[in-house]
N, C-alpha and C positions, 0 to 999 in steps of 0.2 A: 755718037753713041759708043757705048761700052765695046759692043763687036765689030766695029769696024776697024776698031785697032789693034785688034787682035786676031787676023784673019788669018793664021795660022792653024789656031782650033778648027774641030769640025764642025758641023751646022748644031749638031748635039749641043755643043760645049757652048758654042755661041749662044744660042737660043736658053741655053743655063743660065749661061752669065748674062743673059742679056736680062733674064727674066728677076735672076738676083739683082743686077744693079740697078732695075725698076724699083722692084720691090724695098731697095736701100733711099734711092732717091727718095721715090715717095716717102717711105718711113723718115729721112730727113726732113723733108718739107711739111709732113702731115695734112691734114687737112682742118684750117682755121687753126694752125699749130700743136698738134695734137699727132700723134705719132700713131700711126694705123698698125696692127697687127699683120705680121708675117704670115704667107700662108706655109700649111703642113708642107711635109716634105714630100709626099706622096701627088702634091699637087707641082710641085715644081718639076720634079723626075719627068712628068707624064707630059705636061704643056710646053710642047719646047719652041712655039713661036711664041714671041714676046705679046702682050696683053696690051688693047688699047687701053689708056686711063678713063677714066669716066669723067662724064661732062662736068663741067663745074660750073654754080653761077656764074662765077667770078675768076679773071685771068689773073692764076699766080705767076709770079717771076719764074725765068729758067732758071732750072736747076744748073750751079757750075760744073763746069764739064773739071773731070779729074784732070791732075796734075801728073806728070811724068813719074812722079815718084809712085802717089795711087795706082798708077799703071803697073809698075815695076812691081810693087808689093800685091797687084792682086794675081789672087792661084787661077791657073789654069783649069781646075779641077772645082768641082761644088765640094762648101764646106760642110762637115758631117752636122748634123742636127743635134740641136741641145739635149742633154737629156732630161729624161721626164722628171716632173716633181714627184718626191715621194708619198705615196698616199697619206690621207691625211686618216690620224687616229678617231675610232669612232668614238663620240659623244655619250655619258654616261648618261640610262635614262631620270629623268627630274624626280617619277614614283622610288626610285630607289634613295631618292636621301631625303626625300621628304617623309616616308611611312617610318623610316627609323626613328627621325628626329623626334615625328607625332608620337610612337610610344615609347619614346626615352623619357618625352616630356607628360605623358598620363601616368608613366609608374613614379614619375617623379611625385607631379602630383597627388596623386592616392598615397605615398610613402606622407609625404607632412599634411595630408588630412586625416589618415591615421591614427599619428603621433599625436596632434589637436586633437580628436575624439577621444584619445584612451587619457591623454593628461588634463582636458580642460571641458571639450564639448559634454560628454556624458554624464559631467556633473551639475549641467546647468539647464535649469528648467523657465521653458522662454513664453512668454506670452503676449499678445498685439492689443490684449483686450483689457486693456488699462489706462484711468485718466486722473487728470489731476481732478482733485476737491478738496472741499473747504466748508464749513460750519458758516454757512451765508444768512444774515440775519433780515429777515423782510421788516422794514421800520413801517409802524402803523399811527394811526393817535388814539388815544383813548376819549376825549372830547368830542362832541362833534362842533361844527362850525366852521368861520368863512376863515380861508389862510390868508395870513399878512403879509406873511414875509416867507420867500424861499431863499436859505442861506449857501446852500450849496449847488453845484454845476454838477453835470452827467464827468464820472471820472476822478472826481476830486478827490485827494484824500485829506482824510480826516484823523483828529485827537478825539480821545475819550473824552463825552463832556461836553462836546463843541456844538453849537445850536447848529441845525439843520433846517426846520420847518415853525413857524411862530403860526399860531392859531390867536383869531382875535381874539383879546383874554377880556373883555367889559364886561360879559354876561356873569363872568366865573367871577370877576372882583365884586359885580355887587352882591352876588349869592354868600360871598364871604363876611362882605360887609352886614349884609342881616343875619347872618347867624352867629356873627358875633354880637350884633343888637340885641339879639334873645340870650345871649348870655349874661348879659349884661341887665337886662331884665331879672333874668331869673337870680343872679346875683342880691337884686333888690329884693327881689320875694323871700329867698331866705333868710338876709335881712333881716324881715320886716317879720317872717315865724318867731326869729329867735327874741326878737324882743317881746313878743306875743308867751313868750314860753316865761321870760322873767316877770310879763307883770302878770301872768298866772301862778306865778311861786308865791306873789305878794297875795293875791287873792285867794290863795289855800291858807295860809297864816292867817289870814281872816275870818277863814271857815272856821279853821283851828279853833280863833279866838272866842266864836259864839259858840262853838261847841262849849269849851269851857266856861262859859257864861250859865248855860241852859244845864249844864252838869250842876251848878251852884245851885240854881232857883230849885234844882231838881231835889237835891239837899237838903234847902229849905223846906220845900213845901213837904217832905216825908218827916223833918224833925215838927213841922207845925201839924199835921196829920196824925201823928201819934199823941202829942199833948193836950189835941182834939178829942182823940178816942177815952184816953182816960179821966180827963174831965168832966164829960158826960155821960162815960160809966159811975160816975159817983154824982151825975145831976149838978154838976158846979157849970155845967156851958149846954149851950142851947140845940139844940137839933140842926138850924139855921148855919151854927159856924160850924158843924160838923161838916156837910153839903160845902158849904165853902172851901172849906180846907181838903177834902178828898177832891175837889174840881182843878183846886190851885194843884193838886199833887197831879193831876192827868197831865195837864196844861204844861207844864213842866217837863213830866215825860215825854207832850210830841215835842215840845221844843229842843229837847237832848238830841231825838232821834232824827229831825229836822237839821240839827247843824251837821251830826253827824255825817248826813247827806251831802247836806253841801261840802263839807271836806272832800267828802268821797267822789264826787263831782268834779270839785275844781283839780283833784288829783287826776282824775280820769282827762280832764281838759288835757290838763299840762300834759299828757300821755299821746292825746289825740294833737297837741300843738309838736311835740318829740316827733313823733310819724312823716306828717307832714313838713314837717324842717328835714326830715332823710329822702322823701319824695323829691322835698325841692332839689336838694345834692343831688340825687340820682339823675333826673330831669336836667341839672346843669352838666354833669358828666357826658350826657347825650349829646346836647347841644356843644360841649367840646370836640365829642364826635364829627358831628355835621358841622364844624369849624375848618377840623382836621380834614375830612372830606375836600370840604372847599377851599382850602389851600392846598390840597394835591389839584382838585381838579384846577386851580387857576395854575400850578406850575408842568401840567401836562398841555398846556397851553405849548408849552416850550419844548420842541423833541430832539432829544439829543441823542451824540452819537454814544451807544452805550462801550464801544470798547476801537479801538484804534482799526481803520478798515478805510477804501475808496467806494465810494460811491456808484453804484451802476442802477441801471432801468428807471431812471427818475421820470415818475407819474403823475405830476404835481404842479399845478402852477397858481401864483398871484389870486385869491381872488375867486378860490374854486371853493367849494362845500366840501366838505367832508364828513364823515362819521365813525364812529370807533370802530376800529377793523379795516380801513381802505388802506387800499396797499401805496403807500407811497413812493416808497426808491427802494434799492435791497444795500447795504453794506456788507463789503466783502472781506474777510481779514487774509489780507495776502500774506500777511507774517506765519500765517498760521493752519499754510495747506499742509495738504496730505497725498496719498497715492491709494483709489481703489481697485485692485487687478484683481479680474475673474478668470480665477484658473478653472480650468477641468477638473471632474470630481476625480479623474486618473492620474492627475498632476501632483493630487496631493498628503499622499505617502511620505514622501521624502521631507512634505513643507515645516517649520518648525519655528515656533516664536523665536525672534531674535538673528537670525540666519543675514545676513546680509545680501542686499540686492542693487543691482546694477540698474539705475535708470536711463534711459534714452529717449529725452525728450524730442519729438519730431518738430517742434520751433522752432527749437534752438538745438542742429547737429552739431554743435562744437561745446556744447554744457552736460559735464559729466557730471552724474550727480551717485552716490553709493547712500544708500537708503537702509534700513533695517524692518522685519517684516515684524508689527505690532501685535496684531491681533488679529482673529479669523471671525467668519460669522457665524451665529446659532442657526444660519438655514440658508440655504440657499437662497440665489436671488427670485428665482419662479415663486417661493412661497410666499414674498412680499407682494406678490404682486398683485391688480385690482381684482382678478379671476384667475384664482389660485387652479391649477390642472387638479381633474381628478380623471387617474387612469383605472376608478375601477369598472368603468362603466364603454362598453364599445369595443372597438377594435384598439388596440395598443400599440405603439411603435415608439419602442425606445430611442429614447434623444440624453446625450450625455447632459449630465447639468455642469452648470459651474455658482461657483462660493465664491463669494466679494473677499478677500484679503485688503486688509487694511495697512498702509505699509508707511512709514514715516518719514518726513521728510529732513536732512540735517538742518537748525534755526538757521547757521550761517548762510545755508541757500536760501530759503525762505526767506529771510531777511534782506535779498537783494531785491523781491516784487518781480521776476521774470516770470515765477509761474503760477499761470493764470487757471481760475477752475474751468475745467471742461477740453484742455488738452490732451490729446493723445500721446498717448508712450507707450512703450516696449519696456517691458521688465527682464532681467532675469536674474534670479534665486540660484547662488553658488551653495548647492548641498555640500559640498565638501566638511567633515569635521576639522574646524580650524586645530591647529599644532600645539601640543599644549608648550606650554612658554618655558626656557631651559632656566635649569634654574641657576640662580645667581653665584657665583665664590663666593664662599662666607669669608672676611680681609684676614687677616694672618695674625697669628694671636687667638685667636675665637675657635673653643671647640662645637 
């Protein structure tokens, strides 16, 4: 060991050195290779017999004993102690850069929510309480009877024109078929007056003719009657043919008055056949009537679509009864929605036909769509409604209203069919007065 060979030192120096080249060896050998820590200095001064080692599981190798020259080179004296590390600087606390940061970054914030509110928020008026709609037409038949044919599916869309529902049409053809029979009838009857009216023109000519007949005799018997009179005022003719001649002359007179009648008669006919010839026309007109009937009702047999639309709620099958008025499917014109937003009755100062509004459809967050505001309602939506409020009666507790705004939607969206009636959207109405348009150079040359 270290102090035996250098037994010149005193037991101090020994027991130093001894205690240091313990503490060296060890530190070279470490323990499982691993270098033990030195003890303080305060502990080496003080201990000056050398320290047993501590047990070990396991036998390490000797440490090599120094060399002549490690002899030579080591001091006689203990070496001074390292010096101390320099303290270490204190740690800046976390709350101080973090509360900065936090209101660097809210005055940031509140700075460009500001600038937004004074340039763009304050002018816009937002509301949740808006959906799409559409002029939905509920298809019905006007017929009643068993269906034939269903022509279209739940969804389908449809052309103007395009058959939907066929109602059996037999009942309605034969109904057609007899009332055109009776046209056809009555056709004949008129006919059958009008020749009734011509051989009544002949049968008046005939009245005619015996009137002029019975005028003749009537002639006669007044020129025979007077050369009666005067004959047998002077006693040349007999009492006998006087009586004669004044009978022929009566006889004569009904027979004038006699034809006369019958003219008068058969004119009167022809009068009362003229009547009935306009009856029968009137009566046939009718019957064009109940023709015209009966070819609508055989072509409502057939229900079409009245204007281009898809089909939804279909109520209808093969084979079912129907009657006028049942609801069969609804068509829907998707070409031809709209937007109704119920603003607050506080909202709507600023609102103004025409104004431009921002749509935000909630189906579809990526479909912008910029709308214009149509037209407003004559009442609120409470006054439409099945039990209209009446606050003059009870206790009263004001409740804001809102007004249906009717608001349009561009053809070019609407013509793609995304939006469906009864979606939800968010509007908002940019009150801003739009800038008015600069006006144009007039080109050079032009005063």
């Amino acid at each position: 060991m270290a102090f035996e060979k250098h037994g010149s030192d005193d037991d101090g120096a020994v027991g130093e050195r001894g205690g240091d080249f313990r503490a060296e060896s060890t530190g070279d050998r470490g323990f499982n290779g691993k270098h033990a820590s030195s003890p303080p200095p305060a502990a080496r001064t003080t201990n000056l017999k050398p320290q047993p080692e501590p047990a070990r599981d396991r036998i390490d190798p000797p440490a090599p004993s120094p060399t002549a020259e490690q002899s030579s080179s080591t001091p006689s004296k203990t070496e001074p102690a390292a010096p101390a590390a320099p303290p270490a600087k204190p740690r800046r606390p976390l709350k101080a850069i973090i509360l900065p940061a936090v209101g660097i970054v809210l005055l940031l914030a509140i700075a460009i929510y500001g600038f937004y509110w004074l340039t763009y928020s304050r002018y816009i008026i937002v509301t949740d309480d808006a959906y799409v709609r559409a002029e939905i037409s509920i298809v019905a038949p006007k017929v009643s009877g068993y269906v034939a044919k269903v022509a279209v599916r739940d969804n389908a869309r449809v052309k103007a024109g395009q058959l939907l529902v066929r109602i059996d049409p037999g009942d309605f053809r034969i109904a057609l078929d007899a009332a055109m029979a009776r046209q056809a009838t009555q056709d004949a009857a008129i006919e059958r007056i009008g020749r009734q009216i011509i051989a009544q023109d002949a049968s008046i000519a005939q009245a005619e003719a015996q009137l002029r007949a019975a005028r003749a005799d009537l002639t006669r018997t007044i020129a025979d009657l007077d050369r009666t009179r005067r004959l047998a005022a002077k006693d040349f003719s007999s009492r006998k043919t006087l009586d004669t001649a004044r009978s022929d002359h009566a006889r004569a007179v009904a027979q004038v008055q006699s034809a006369e009648a019958l003219v008068l008669a058969a004119k009167n006919q022809k009068g009362v056949l003229a009547a009935q010839r306009i009856e029968a026309e009137r009566l046939k007109a009718e019957l064009a009537t109940q023709i015209a009937k009966a070819q609508r009702d055989l072509d409502a047999t057939e229900i079409t679509a009245p204007f281009d639309g898809v089909v939804g709620n279909r109520a209808i099958a093969e084979g079912q009864y129907v009657q006028p008025g049942t609801r069969l499917m609804a068509l829907v014109p998707l070409s031809q929605v709209f937007i109704v937003a119920n603003f607050k009755e506080t909202q709507l100062e600023r609102l103004k036909v025409g104004q431009p509004v921002r749509i935000a459809v909630d189906a579809f967050s990526r479909l912008g769509v910029t709308g214009t505001i149509e037209s407003f309602s004559p009442a609120s939506g409470s006054q439409f409604s099945l039990l209209p409020p009446d606050n003059a009666t009870g206790n009263f507790t004001k409740i804001v209203q809102r007004l249906p705004v009717r608001i349009s939607v561009p053809a070019d969206v609407a013509a793609k069919l995304m939006l469906r009636p009864g979606l939800s959207v968010i509007v908002r109405v940019d009150t801003r007065e739009p800038k008015p348009a600069a006006p144009t150079a007039a080109p050079a040359g032009t005063k």
